[in-house]
C-alpha positions in Angstrom: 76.7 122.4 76.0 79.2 124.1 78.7 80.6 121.5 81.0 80.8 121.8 84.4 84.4 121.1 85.4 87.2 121.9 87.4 90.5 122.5 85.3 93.2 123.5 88.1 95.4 126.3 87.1 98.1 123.5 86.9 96.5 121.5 84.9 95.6 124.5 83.0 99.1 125.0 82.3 100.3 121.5 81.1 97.5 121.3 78.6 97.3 125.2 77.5 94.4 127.7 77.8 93.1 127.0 74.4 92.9 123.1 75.4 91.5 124.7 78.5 88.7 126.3 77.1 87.6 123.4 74.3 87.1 121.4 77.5 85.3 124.3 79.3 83.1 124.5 76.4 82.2 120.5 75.8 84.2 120.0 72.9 86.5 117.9 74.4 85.2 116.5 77.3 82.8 113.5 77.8 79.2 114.3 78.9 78.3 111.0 81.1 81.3 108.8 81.9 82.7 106.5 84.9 84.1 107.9 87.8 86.9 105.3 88.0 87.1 106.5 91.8 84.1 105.3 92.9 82.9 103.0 89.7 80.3 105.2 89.3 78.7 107.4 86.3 79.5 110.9 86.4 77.9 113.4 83.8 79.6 116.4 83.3 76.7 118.6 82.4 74.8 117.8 85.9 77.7 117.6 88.4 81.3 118.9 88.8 83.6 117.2 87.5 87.5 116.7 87.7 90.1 116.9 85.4 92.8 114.9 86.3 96.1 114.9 84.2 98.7 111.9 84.2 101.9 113.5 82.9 105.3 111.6 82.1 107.8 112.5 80.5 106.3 111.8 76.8 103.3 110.6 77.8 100.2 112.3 79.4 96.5 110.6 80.3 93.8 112.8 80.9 91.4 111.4 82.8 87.5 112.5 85.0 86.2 111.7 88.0 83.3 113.4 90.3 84.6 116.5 92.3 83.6 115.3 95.2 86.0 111.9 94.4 89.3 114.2 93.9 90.4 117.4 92.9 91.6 118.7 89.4 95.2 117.8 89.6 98.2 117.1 87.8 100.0 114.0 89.0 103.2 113.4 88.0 104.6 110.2 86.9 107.9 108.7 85.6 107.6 107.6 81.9 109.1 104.5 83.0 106.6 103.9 85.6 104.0 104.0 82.7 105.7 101.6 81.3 105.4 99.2 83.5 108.7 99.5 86.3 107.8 99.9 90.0 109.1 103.2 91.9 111.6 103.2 94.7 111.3 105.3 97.6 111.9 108.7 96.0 115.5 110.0 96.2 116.9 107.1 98.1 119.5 104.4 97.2 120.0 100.9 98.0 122.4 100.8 100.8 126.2 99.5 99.8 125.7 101.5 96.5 124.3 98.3 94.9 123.7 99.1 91.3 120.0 97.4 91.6 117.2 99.6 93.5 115.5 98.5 96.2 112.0 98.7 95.8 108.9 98.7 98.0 106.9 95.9 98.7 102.9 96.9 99.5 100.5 94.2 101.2 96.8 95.2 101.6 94.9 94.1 104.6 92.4 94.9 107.1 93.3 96.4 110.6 90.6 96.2 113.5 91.5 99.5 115.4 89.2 101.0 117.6 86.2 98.3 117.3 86.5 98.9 113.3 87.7 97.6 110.4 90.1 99.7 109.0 92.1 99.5 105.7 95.5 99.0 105.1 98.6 98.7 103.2 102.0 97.6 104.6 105.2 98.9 103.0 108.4 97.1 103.5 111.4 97.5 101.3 113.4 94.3 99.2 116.4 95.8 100.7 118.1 98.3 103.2 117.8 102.0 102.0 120.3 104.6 102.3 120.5 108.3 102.6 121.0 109.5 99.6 124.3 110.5 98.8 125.6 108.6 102.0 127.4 105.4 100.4 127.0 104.0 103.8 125.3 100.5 104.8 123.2 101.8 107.8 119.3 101.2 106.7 117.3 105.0 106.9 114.4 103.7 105.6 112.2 104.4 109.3 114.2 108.0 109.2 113.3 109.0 106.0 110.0 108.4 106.5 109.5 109.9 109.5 111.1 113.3 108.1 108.6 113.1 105.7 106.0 113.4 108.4 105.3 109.5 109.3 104.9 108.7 113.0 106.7 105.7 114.9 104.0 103.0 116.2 104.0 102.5 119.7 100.7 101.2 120.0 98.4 99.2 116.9 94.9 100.2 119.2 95.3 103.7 117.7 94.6 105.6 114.6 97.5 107.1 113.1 97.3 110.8 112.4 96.8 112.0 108.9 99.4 113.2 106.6 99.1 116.0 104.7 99.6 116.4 100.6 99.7 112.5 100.4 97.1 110.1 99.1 96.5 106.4 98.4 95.1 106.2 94.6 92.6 103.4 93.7 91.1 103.2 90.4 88.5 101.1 89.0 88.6 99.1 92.3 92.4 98.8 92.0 95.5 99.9 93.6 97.9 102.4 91.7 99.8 104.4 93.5 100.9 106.2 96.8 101.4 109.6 95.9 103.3 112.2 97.9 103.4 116.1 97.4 105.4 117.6 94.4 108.4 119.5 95.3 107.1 122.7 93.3 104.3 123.2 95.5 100.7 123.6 94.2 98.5 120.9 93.6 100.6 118.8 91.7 101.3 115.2 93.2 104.3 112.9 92.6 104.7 109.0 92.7 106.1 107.6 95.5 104.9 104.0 95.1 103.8 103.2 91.4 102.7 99.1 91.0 104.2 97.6 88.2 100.3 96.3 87.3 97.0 97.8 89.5 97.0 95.5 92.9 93.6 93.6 93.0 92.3 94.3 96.6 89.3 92.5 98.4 85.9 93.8 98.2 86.1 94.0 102.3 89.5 96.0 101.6 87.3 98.3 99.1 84.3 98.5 100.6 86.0 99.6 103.6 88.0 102.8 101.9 84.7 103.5 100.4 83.4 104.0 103.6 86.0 106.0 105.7 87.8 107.7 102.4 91.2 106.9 104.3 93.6 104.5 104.1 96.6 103.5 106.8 100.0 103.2 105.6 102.6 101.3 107.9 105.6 100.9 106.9 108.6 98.9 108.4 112.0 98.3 107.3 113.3 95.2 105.3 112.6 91.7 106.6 110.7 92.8 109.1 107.1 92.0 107.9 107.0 89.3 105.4 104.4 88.1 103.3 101.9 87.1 105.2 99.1 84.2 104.1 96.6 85.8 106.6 95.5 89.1 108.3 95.8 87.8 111.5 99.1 87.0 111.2 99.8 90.2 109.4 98.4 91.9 112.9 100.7 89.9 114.7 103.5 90.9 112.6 102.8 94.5 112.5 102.7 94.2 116.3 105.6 92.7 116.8 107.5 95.4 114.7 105.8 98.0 116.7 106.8 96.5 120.2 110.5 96.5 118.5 110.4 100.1 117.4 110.5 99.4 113.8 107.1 100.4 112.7 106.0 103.5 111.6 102.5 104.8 109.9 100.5 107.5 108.5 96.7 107.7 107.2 96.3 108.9 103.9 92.7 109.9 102.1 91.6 107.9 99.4 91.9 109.1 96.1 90.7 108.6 92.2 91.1 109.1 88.8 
């Protein structure tokens, strides 16, 4: 029985038109199976459905999901991110030319904006990045972001704009990934935050992507956030870095696999 799925001409090309075509045809590809978006069954023969490929360098996951959940894609991902290591921010260094990477810290939490719960992940750094390149000491975290289309915080009572090509990926009710756009163009998606083991998140936190299909990423440089034990004082900290000018944020759709 011919499936009915979506096999993106990038995808298309990692696994090979003859791969390709098996799929097409059923021969490969499940008939009923669990959207690990939204935690729901899919069946291929009723509804279209998404191939999704994983690709590292000597490993690659194929994976389905509901069309309506995400796009065929191919996402890109470091073998050593399957493995288990967490992604820095891409291209950057630590600051000093420290040997050791600094990588990203991510806390989830719920942000009332606009009279509603909105959810949210907060990105802070374990140490001062640097330009690439640079050798210097001065922290471009905030800069490098906002190049890459973030916008400085002046105010936490509004939404953040959305940024294109970037999504926040949840599967099976846990956090992955950030991914950003792939340098090639296309479809194809790239790691820029990769968890060393999915994130748990609240059923409030989940329930509340499910509902607007967007998540807000702030993001604020080293130190300034902290770990906090509650969301309140997470929404006081977030302020605060705002007021200083060290906040920045983007909201990103909600993505699966």
């Amino acid at each position: 029985m011919p499936r009915m799925l979506d096999v993106s001409e990038d995808v298309r090309a990692e696994i090979g038109d003859e791969e390709a075509e098996r799929l097409l045809a059923g021969e490969n590809a499940p008939g009923s199976y669990d959207c690990t978006s939204c935690r729901t069954p899919g069946d291929s023969e009723q509804e279209r459905t998404s191939t999704v490929l994983f690709v590292g360098e000597e490993t690659a996951v194929l994976a389905f999901a509901h069309a309506s959940c995400i796009p065929s894609q191919v996402v890109q991902v470091a073998e050593e991110q399957l493995q288990g290591a967490v992604r820095s921010i891409t291209g950057a260094e630590p600051a000093g030319g420290a040997p050791e990477q600094a990588v990203l810290g991510i806390t989830s939490g719920l942000v009332l904006i606009e009279g509603d719960l909105h959810p949210a992940l907060v990105v802070e750094p374990t140490g001062p990045i640097a330009r690439p390149g640079s050798g210097g000491t001065t922290d471009e975290f905030l800069p490098l972001l906002i190049e890459q289309g973030f916008v400085p915080v002046t105010d936490m009572g509004r939404l953040p704009s959305v940024l294109p090509g970037w999504s926040v990926l949840l599967a099976m009710g846990q956090l992955h990934a950030v991914l950003q756009p792939g340098t090639g163009g296309g479809s194809s998606s790239v790691s820029w935050w990769q968890a060393h083991q999915p994130l748990q998140v609240t059923d409030g936190w989940r329930a509340a992507a499910n509902k607007s299909q967007r998540v807000l990423v702030f993001a604020a440089p080293v130190g300034m956030i902290g770990q906090q034990p509650r969301e309140d004082l997470l929404r006081d900290a977030l302020e605060k870095a705002a007021a200083d000018g060290r906040l920045v944020a983007a909201a990103m759709p909600l993505a699966g696999t």
